[in-house]
Structure formats: C-alpha cells, structure tokens
C-alpha positions, -999 to 999 in steps of 0.1 A, spaced: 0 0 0 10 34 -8 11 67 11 -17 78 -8 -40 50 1 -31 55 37 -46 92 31 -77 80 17 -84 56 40 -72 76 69 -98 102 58 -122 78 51 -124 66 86 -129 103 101 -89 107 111 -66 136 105 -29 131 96 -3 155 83 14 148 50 53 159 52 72 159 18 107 169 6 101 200 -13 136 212 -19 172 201 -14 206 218 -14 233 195 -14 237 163 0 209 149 23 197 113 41 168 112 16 155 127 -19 132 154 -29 94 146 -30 102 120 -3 69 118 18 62 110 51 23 104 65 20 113 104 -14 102 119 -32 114 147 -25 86 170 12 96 166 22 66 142 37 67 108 41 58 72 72 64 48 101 84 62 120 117 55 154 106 67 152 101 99 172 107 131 164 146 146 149 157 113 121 136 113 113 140 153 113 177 146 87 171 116 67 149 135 60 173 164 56 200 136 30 175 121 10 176 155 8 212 155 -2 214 121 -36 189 125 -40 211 154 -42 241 137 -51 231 102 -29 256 87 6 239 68 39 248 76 74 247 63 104 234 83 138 243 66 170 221 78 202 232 78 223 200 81 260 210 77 260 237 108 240 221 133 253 187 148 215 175 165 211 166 128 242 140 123 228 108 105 262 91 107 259 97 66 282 119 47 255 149 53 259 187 46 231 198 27 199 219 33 161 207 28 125 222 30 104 197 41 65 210 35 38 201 58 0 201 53 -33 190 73 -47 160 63 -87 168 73 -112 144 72 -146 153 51 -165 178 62 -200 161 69 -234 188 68 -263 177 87 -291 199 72 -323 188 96 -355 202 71 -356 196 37 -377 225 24 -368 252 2 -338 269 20 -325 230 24 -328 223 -9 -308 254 -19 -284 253 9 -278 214 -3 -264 225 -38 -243 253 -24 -229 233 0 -221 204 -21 -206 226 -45 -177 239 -19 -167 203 -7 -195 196 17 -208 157 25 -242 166 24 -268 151 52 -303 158 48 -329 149 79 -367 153 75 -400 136 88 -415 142 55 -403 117 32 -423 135 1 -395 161 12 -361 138 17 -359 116 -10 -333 109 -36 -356 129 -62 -354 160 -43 -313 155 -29 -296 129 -58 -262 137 -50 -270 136 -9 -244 116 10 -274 104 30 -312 113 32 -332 107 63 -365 103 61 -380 92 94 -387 115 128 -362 137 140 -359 118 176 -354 87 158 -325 104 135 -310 124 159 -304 89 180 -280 75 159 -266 105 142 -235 111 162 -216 143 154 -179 148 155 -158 178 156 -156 178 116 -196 184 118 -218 211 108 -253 215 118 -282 235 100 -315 239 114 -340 249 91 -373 232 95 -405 240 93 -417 251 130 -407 260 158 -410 229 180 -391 212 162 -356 236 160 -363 237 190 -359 197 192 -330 195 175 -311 221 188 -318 209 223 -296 180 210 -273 198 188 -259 219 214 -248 187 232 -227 171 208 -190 175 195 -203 195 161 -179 222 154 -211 239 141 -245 246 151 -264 273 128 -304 280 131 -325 298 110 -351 325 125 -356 359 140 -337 371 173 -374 368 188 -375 332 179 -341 324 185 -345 339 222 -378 324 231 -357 290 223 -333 295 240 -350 308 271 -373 279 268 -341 254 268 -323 269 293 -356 270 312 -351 229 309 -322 233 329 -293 238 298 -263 251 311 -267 288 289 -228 288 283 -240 260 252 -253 283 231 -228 308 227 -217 289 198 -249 287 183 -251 307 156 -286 321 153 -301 342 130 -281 313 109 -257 328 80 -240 363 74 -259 390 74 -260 402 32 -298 412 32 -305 374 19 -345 369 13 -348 343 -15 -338 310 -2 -308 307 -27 -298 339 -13 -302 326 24 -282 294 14 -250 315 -3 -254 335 37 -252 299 51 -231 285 32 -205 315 33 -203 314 75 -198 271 74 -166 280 47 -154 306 76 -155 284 102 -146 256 80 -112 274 73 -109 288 111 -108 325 100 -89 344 125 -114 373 127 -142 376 151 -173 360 129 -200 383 131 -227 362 147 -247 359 183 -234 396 188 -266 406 203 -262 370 223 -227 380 240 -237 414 247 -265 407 271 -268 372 284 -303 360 281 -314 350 311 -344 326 320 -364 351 341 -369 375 309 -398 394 305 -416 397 273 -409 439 275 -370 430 277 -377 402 245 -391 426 226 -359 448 233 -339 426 221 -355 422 189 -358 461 180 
C-alpha cells in the first residue's frame, strides 16, 4: 500500500494526519526530494523523511499542524547544526512541506424545504458531504437530494439517535416550525459538532433559547450557536439565504482568524431565563 491510500483511508475513517514531503534540497541529504512522510493522529507513521532529529522535529511539527489546520514549512540546515548528524556523509539543506490531512467535512441539514434544498447544492458545491434529515419523506428523498451523501426520512428523535456528530460536523436547522428547531437544537448543542447554525428571527431564537435553558441547559451552550443562521448580506430568496449559510460554514470551515460576526446581540446581554416579554421585545428592535 502506498502513502496515498493510507490518506484515503485515513480520511475515510474520520482521522486527520499530516502529510510531510521533501520539497527542496541543497546538497547532500539522508533522503530525496518529493520523499513523503504520513503522520497520523494517533502519533504513528508511514514512509520516512530521513530520519534521526529531522524527522522527530517534523513529527511534532506535524501535531501542531492537524492542530491548527494551517501547513507549515520546516527548513534544515544539516552542515552547521550537529543535533542533525545521520552518521551519513550529510551537509546539505532541505525544505520539508507540511499540510493538514482533514477528514470530510459532513453537513447535517435537519429540514428539507426550500432553504434546504438550496443550501444542499451550495454546500455540495464547496466540498460539503451533504446530510439531509426530514419527517417528510415526500420532502427527503433521492428525487429532491440525488447527490446527498445520505437522506433521512423518518422523525427527527429517531434520526438524531443515531446520528452522532464529530468535531468535523456542521449543523443547520431549518425546519418547518418552531417545536421542532427547538428539538434538535436541544440536542445539537450537546454534541461535539464544530457547528450549530439556526435559522429565524432574534425573537424566535430567544424564546428558544429561554425555553431550553428553562429545561435546565447550562446557557454557556449556546454561545456557539449561531442564530439568526448565516451572514448578514440582506438574503431573502432561499438561494440567497443558502449563499449567507453557506459562506459562515466555509469561515469556520477554514478557522478565520477574525471575530465571525454572529450571536453579537447574544454576547452582549446574556439572556437569562427570568426575561420578560418587554426585555424580548428589546432585544429584537
């Protein structure tokens, strides 16, 4: 097996890894350019880039760079520093390259109406494993969502039971009432999803979440919710709404460093369970 199949199936089974390769040499070295070297995330590894310091250096670089998702370069300079003696006849310089390996990034869209459908095709279209969850099934079928990685047609409960979300998740609510967004993001909010988007006014969003935290919800949960769902760009159609959506789950996808412009109102006055309906209706003017 090649190092190339180890990606694939590394990615395949959810992982991350970091890819290492020989991108330039200057003089004489303990490998050869291109060389590659595969470091997983359980610290094991395949192929080699010389060995000895060099490659103990790249592999903690290699944990730092799943870490962050953001790939590096490590240069070596092997004929003035003696750490990087090989016993070989040694006195070049290398670049050694390193990059993320990330596994797909899965989209659980629960609703499958007309912001779903468009959100679906955006999504898809920027490197998105599509999910689509609905108790309608004249709503989630394969007619409606053919390129789906999966469509779930059965209640949410029952979907939302097996559905187990990891930190390379994303989340969209967008059904069709209010009971249940309010379902799923009582769940949502508990799992590992690096995302949790819902669609609705700030008056929906903070009778929900008075309602949930009202349950007992610890209130610090939904500070990562991000609710109304999408950037603000005056969206109204529901291809506009989607591009909105879609546009937010690429900035978090790709951990932009600014502040994301979301929950703003959320952060700036905790909303606490004893509201009134006078200090609601604040909120939403």
């Amino acid at each position: 097996m090649d190092i190339y199949e180890e990606i694939v199936q590394l990615r395949q089974a959810g992982r991350r890894g970091a890819v290492a390769t020989i991108v330039n040499v200057r003089g004489s070295i303990p490998s050869f350019e291109t060389a590659k070297m595969l470091i997983r995330d359980d610290g094991s590894i395949f192929g080699t880039v010389g060995g000895g310091c060099v490659e103990a250096e790249v592999w903690q670089a290699a944990r730092e760079v799943m870490e962050s998702e953001k790939p590096r370069t490590l240069i070596f300079n092997l004929n003035q520093n003696p750490k990087y003696d090989t016993g070989l006849v040694c006195g070049g310089t290398l670049d050694i390259f390193i990059e993320p390996v990330l596994p797909p990034a899965s989209l659980y869209i629960f609703g499958a109406g007309h912001v779903a459908l468009s959100l679906y095709r955006t999504a898809k279209t920027v490197g998105f494993d599509v999910n689509v969850v609905d108790d309608r099934d004249s709503y989630a079928n394969r007619e409606r969502f053919p390129e789906a990685k999966e469509v779930i047609a059965e209640d949410f409960d029952q979907a939302m039971a097996r559905i187990i979300p990891n930190e390379t998740s994303y989340i969209v609510i967008v059904t069709r009432g209010h009971h249940d967004d309010m379902r799923v993001l009582r769940w949502a909010v508990q799992t590992e999803a690096r995302y949790i988007g819902m669609i609705g006014s700030k008056r929906k969003t903070i009778t929900i979440f008075r309602e949930l935290v009202k349950e007992g919800l610890p209130e610090h949960l939904f500070e990562r919710v991000h609710a109304p769902v999408g950037f603000d760009i005056g969206a109204i159609t529901p291809e506009e709404i989607a591009v909105a959506i879609t546009a937010e789950l690429i900035a978090v996808r790709r951990r932009v460093e600014r502040p994301l412009p979301h929950m703003s109102w959320f952060h700036s006055r905790k909303i606490d369970a004893s509201a009134t309906k006078t200090e609601l209706e604040k909120e939403n003017s």
